[in-house]
C-alpha positions in Angstrom: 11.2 -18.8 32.7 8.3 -19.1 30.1 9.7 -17.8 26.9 7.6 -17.5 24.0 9.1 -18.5 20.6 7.0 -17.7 17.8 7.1 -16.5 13.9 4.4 -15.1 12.3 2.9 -15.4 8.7 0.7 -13.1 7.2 -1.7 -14.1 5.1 -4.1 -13.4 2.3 -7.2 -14.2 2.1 -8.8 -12.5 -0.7 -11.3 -14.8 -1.5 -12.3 -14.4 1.8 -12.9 -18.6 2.4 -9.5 -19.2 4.0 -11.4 -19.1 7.6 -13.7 -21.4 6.6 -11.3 -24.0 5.0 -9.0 -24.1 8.2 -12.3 -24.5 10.7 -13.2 -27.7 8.3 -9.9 -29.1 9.2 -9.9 -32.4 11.5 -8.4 -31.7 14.8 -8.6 -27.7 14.8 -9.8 -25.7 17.7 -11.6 -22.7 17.2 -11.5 -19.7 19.9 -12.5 -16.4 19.9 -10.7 -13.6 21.5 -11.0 -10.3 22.7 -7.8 -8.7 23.6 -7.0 -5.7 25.4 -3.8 -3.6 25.9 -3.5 -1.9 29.0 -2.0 1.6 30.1 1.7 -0.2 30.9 4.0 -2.0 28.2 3.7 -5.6 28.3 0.3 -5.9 29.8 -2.3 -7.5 28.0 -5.9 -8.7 29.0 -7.7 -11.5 27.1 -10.9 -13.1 27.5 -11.1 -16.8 25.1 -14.6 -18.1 24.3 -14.4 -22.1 22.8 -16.9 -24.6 23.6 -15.7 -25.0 27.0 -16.5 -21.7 28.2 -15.2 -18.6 28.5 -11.7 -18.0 30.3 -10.2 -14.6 31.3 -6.2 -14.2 31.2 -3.8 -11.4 32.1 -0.5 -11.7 30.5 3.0 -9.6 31.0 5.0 -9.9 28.2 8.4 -8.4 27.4 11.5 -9.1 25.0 14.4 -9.6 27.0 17.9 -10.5 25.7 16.2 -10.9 22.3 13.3 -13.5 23.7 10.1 -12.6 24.5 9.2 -13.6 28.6 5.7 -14.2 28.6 3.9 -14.9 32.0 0.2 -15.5 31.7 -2.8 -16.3 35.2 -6.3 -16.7 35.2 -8.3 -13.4 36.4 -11.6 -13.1 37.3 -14.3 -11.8 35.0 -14.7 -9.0 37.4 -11.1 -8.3 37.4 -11.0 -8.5 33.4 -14.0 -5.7 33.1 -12.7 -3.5 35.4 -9.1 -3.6 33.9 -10.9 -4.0 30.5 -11.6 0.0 31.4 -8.3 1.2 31.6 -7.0 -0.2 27.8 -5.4 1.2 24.9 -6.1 -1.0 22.2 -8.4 -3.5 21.8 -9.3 -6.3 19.3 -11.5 -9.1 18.3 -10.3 -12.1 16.5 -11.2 -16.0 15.8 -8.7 -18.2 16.4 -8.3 -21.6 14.7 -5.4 -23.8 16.6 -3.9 -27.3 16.0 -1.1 -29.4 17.2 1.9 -30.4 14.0 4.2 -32.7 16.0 6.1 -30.1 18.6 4.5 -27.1 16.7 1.6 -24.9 17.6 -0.2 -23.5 14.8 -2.7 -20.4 15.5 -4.1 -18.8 12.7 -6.0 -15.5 13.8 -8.8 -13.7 11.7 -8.8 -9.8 13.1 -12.1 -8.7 13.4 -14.1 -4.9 12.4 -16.9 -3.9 14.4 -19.3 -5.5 11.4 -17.4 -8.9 11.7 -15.1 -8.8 8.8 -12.0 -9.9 8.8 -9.5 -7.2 7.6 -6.4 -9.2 8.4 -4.9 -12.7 8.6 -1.8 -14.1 10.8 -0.4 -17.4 11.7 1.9 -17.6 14.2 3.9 -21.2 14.9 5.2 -21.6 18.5 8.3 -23.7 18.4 10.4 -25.2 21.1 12.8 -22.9 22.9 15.9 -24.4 20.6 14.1 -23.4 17.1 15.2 -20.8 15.0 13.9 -21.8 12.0 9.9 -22.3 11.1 8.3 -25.6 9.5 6.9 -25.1 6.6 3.3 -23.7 6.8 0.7 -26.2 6.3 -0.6 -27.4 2.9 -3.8 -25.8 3.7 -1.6 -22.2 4.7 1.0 -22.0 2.4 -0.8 -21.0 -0.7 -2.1 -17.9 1.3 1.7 -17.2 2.7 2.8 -13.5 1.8 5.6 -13.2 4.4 7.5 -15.0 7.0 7.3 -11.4 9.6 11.0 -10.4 10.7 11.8 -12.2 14.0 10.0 -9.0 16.2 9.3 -6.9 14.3 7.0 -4.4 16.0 4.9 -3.7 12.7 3.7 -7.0 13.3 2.8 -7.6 16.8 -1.1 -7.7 17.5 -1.1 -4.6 19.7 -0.4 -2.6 16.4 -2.3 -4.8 14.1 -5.0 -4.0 16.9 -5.5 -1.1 14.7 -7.0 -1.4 11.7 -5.4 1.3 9.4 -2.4 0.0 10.4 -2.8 -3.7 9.7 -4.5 -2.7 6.3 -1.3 -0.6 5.1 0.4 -2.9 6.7 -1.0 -5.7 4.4 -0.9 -3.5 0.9 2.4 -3.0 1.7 3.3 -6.7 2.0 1.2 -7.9 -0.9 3.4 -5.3 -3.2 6.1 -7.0 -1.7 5.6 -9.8 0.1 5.2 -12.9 -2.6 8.1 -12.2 -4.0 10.7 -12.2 -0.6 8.5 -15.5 0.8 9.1 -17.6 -2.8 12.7 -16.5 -2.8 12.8 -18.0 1.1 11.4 -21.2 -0.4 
């Protein structure tokens, strides 16, 4: 069974040239994504544009015994607009992505409407047997606010779908967050 294993960092980027930094990194893919969230828990929609095309994915995803099963299949892109009509929440992000050994670094830039970014994650995917995260990269860590709780819902992209969320959701953490992620260190 596929089981997803994952922490999340939010970042700050302020400055507003953290994007750009990561894309100028050697080996980093760049994606973007728009994500839906259908009518029924767990069911997601996405479709990923990189330089290879565009591919469509339909995911089901649920926490199960404290892990998070998480099935994903190609779908047609007549399949993924008409299911694209039945969401809930829906965002846009760019998505940088590189390799660290037996890590998966992703490092998503949430998209408004005008193409600002109004929040930053990266998420690490570890083997199955992790329970601790690396490190973030030298290029991350200076950006680091928090290491998310192990699912927490106030951080899963469905909510950080919504904007006024994800933006209290970041003032909160920058009162915060510094200090509990240097204390982790």
């Amino acid at each position: 069974m596929p089981i997803e294993n994952e922490r999340k960092f939010v970042l700050d980027d302020l400055s507003g040239t953290l994007e750009a930094r990561v894309a100028a990194c050697p080996g980093v893919g760049r994606s973007y994504l728009h994500q839906a969230y259908l009518d029924t828990s767990g069911l997601r929609i996405r479709a990923i544009e990189s330089a290879g095309g565009t591919k469509r994915v339909f995911t089901f995803k649920r926490l199960v015994d404290d892990q998070v099963v998480e099935i994903e299949t190609e779908i047609s892109a007549d399949d993924f607009q008409r299911l694209w009509k039945t969401r809930r929440e829906s965002l846009h992000k760019a998505r940088y992505s590189w390799r660290d050994g037996r890590f998966l670094w992703e490092v998503d830039f949430f998209k408004a409407d005008d193409g600002c970014t109004y929040f930053a994650l990266a998420e690490v995917e570890m083997p199955e047997t992790e329970t601790e995260p690396p490190s973030p990269p030298d290029i991350l860590a200076p950006h680091v606010l928090l290491l998310a709780p192990r699912n927490d819902a106030r951080f899963t992209l469905k909510r950080l779908a919504d904007r006024v969320h994800a933006e209290q959701l970041l003032a909160a953490v920058k009162e915060k967050g510094k200090a509990a992620w240097r204390s982790r260190k």
